[in-house]
Each structure stands twice: as structure tokens, then as C-alpha cells.
N, C-alpha and C positions, 0 to 999 in steps of 0.2 A: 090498686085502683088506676094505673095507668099500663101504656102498651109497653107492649115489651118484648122482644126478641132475640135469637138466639141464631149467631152467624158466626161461621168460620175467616180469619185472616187471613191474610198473603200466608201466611209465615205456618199456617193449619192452627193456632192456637183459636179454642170457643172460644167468644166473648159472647157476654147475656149483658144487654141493654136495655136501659126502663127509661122513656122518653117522657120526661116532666113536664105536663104543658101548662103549669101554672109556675111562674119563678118566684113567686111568693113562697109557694114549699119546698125550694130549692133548701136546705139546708143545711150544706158544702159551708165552709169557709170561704173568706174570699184570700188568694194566696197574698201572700206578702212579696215585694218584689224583693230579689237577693243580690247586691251588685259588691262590692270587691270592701268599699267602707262598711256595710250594712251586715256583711257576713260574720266578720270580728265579732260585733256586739251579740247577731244570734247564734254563733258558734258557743261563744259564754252563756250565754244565759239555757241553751237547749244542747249544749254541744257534750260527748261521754259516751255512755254504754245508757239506751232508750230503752231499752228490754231486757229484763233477765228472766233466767228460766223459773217454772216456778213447777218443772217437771218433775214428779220423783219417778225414778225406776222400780218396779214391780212385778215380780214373777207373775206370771200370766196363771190364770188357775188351774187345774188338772183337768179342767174339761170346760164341754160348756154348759152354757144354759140356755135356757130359750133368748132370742133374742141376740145372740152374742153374734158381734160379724164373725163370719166363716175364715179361715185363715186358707191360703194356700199356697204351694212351690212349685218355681216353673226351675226343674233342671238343668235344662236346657241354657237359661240365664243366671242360674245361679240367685234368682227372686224370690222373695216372699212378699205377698199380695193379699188382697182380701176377694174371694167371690163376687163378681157382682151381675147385675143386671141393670139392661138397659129400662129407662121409666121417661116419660114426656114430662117434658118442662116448658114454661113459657106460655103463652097466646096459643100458640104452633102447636104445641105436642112433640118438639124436634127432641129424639133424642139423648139423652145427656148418659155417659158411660160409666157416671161413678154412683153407681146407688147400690150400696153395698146389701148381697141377701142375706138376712138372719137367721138363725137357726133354730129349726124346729117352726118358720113363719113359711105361713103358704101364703104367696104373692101371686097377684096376677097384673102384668103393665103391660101399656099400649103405647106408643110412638110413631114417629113419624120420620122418615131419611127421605134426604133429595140427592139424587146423585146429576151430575151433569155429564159423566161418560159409568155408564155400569159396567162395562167391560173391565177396564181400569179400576173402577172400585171394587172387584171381586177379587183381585189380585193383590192390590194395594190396601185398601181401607181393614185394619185389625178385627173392627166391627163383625167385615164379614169374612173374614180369613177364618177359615176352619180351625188352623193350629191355636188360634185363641183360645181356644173351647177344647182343647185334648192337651194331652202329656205335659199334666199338671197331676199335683201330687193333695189333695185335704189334709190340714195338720192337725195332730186331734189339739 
């Protein structure tokens, strides 16, 4: 229910931002401040190991099934990665590089890119770099 956009950093990392205009439904905490007395006491009470795994490891099955994301090897890097395609996200439609394709799913996505030098971004942007798309290996 609110706006929301999808823009690149300095630094090239996406950020997807949802502009709250009501701060009644702001639903954040409000931070605590942390100063050199203050930390002791929350170091004790929150301080250790916050996360553990609750992963188990599992052969991957002999094949797939519908639906399973596609597995793939780029030689080249020495990677294993998943298939994907690009799909719109946002207000925009800008976009977004991780929407992995399933198997045996016939998709069809729409998007939107803005470039501000196209020349540069044929050469540079992966998106549109052809080697993206070749010499890559499907793992069954």
C-alpha cells in the first residue's frame, strides 16, 4: 500500500525502498542508544552466539521436478549458481536479477532498465554482457 522504489548506490548495490507516510504504521523499534556504561549491561543481557544454524545438509535428489530451481556451472569461475531471469519489481517495473527459473515452468517477464551511458552499459552492466548468457554448463 505505499510507494516504493528501486535504485542503485554509489557503491552499485540495489536498494528497494517503501516510503511510509503514515508513522503511526511505522513499526521499527525505536533504537536504544549504546554509549560505553550502557553497553556492559546490553552486552550481558543480549551479548553470545544470536543465531545458530538450524541447517541440515542433504543430498540434492537425482533429478528434478517441476518447479525445482535449475542448477548451473560457470567454468570459467569455478561457480555454481542457479538460472535465472530477470522480472519487474517495484512501482517501476525496474529490473531485479534474482528470480530464479523453475523447471519444466514456462514464464513469461517484463521489465524495465534505465541506463544513463548505453555505450558503457553494453560493455560493463552483466545484465547485458552476452558472456552472462553462454559458457555455462546445466547440472542435472
Amino acid at each position: 500500500p505505499f510507494p516504493s522504489r528501486v535504485f542503485i548506490d554509489s557503491s552499485g548495490i540495489r536498494q528497494f525502498c517503501v516510503h511510509v507516510n503514515d508513522s503511526k504504521l511505522n513499526y521499527f523499534q525505536k533504537l536504544q542508544k549504546v554509549n560505553a556504561t550502557r553497553f556492559e549491561a546490553l552486552a550481558t543481557e543480549f551479548g553470545g552466539g544470536s543465531f545458530t544454524s538450524t541447517f541440515q545438509t542433504q543430498s540434492p535428489p537425482p533429478h528434478y521436478r517441476a518447479g525445482d530451481p535449475i542448477l548451473t556451472y560457470f567454468p570459467t569461475w569455478s561457480v555454481i549458481s542457479l538460472l535465472r531471469q530477470p522480472a519487474g519489481v517495484g512501482a517501476w517495473g525496474l529490473c531485479a536479477e534474482n528470480n530464479p527459473a523453475g523447471f519444466l515452468e514456462s514464464k513469461s517477464t517484463t521489465c524495465a532498465r534505465f541506463f544513463k551511458n548505453l555505450t558503457s552499459s553494453c560493455t560493463l552492466d552483466p545484465a547485458l554482457n552476452a558472456a552472462s548468457y553462454y559458457n555455462f554448463t546445466v547440472l542435472k
